[in-house]
C-alpha positions in Angstrom: 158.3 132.8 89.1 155.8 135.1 88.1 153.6 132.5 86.6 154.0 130.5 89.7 152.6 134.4 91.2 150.1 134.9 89.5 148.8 130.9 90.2 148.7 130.9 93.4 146.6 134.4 94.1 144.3 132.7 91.4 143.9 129.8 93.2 143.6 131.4 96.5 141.2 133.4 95.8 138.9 131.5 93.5 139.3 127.9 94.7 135.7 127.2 96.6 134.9 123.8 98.3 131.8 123.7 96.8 133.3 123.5 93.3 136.2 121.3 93.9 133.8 118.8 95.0 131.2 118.6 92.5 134.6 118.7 90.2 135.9 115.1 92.1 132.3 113.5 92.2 131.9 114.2 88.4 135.8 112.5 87.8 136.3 109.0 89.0 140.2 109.4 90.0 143.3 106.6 88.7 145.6 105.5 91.3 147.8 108.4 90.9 144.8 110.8 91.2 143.8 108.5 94.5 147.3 109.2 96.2 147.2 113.0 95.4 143.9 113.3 97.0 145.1 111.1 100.1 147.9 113.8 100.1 145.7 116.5 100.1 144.1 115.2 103.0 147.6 114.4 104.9 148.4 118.4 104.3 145.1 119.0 105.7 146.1 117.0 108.5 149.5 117.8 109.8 150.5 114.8 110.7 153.6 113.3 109.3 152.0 110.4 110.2 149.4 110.2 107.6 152.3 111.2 105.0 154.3 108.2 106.1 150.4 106.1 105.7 150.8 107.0 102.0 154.6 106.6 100.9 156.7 104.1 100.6 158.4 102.4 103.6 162.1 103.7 102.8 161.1 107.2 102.1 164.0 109.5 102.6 164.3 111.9 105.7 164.3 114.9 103.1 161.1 114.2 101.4 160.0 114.1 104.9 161.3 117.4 106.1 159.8 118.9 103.0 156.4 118.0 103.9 156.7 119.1 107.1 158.1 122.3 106.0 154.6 122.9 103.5 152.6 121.8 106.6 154.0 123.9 109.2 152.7 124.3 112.6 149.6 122.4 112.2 146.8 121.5 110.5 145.8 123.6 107.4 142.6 125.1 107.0 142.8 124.3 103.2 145.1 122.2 101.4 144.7 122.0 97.0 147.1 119.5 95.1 146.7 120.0 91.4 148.5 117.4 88.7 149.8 119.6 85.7 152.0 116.4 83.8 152.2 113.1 85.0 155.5 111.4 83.0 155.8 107.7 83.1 159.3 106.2 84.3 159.3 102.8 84.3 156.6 100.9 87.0 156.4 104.5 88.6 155.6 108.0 87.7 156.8 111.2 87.8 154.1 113.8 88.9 154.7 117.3 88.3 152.0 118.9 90.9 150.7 122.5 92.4 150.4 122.5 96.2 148.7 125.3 97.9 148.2 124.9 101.8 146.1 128.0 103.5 145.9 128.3 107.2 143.5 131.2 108.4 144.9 134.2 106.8 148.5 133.3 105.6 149.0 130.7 102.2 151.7 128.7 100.5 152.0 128.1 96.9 154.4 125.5 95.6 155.3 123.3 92.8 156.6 119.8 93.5 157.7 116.6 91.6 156.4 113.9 93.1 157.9 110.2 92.5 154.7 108.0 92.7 155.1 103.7 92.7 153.6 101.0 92.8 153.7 98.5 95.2 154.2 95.0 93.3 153.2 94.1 90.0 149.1 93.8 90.0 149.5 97.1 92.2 146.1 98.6 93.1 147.8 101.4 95.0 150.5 104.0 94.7 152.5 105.2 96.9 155.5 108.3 96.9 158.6 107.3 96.6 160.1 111.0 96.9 158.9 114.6 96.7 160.9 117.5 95.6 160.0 121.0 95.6 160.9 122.8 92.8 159.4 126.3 93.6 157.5 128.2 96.4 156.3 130.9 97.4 155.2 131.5 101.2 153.5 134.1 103.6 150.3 134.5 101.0 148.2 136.7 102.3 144.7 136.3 102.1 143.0 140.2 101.6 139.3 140.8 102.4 137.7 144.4 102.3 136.2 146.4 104.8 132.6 147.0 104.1 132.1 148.9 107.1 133.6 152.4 106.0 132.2 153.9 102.3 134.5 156.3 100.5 133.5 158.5 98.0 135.8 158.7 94.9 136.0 162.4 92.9 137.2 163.9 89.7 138.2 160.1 88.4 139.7 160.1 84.8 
């Protein structure tokens, strides 16, 4: 839990635009990497629909209610989806993944298994099967400092 901590005030404070995507234009994505950037962009969103656009047809309602749950009232102002471990299982995968969704001054860190599959055998696309979260932490808050006052520090040791 404190790893997961000390991850998510990392990524919130460091993670620039700018960088993420000179990072995605240098790396050709797989299909795996493909779906987690079209979830990225469904958190961004906050539609369910463009969730339901990118899993599988018999998703359950759970998997549903958990995104809906990460996206909250509406669309984020930032969403990041990281892969850590990607484990094969059969004609699917098992994607081990850090989420973080900002919106204006509040953030959400989580961790989440994602199920990912494809659809036939000469698949060129994956879709999620399920999504669990396995850890979270919410109500991030984004600090900034006020320039506008100047205080003078004395007898430091």
């Amino acid at each position: 839990m404190k790893r997961l901590a000390i991850l998510a005030i990392v990524v919130f404070l460091q993670a620039q635009p700018i960088a993420q995507d000179v990072q995605s234009a240098a790396q050709s994505p797989d299909l795996v990497g493909r779906l987690l950037l079209s979830l990225e962009r469904a958190i961004s969103s906050g539609r369910v629909d463009d969730f339901r656009a990118i899993a599988v047809p018999g998703i359950s309602q759970a998997a549903i209610d958990r995104f809906s749950a990460t996206v909250g009232k509406g669309a984020a102002t930032r969403a990041v989806v990281k892969e850590r471990l990607r484990r094969p299982k059969g004609a699917s995968y098992d994607i081990l993944a850090d989420v973080l969704v900002s919106q204006d001054m509040r953030g959400h860190v989580a961790e989440w298994m994602i199920t990912a599959t494809g659809e036939g055998a000469n698949s060129n696309q994956f879709r999620i099967a399920d999504l669990q979260e396995l850890a979270s932490l919410r109500n991030l808050l984004k600090l900034r400092l006020d320039t506008s006052q100047q205080f003078r520090v004395n007898n430091l040791r």
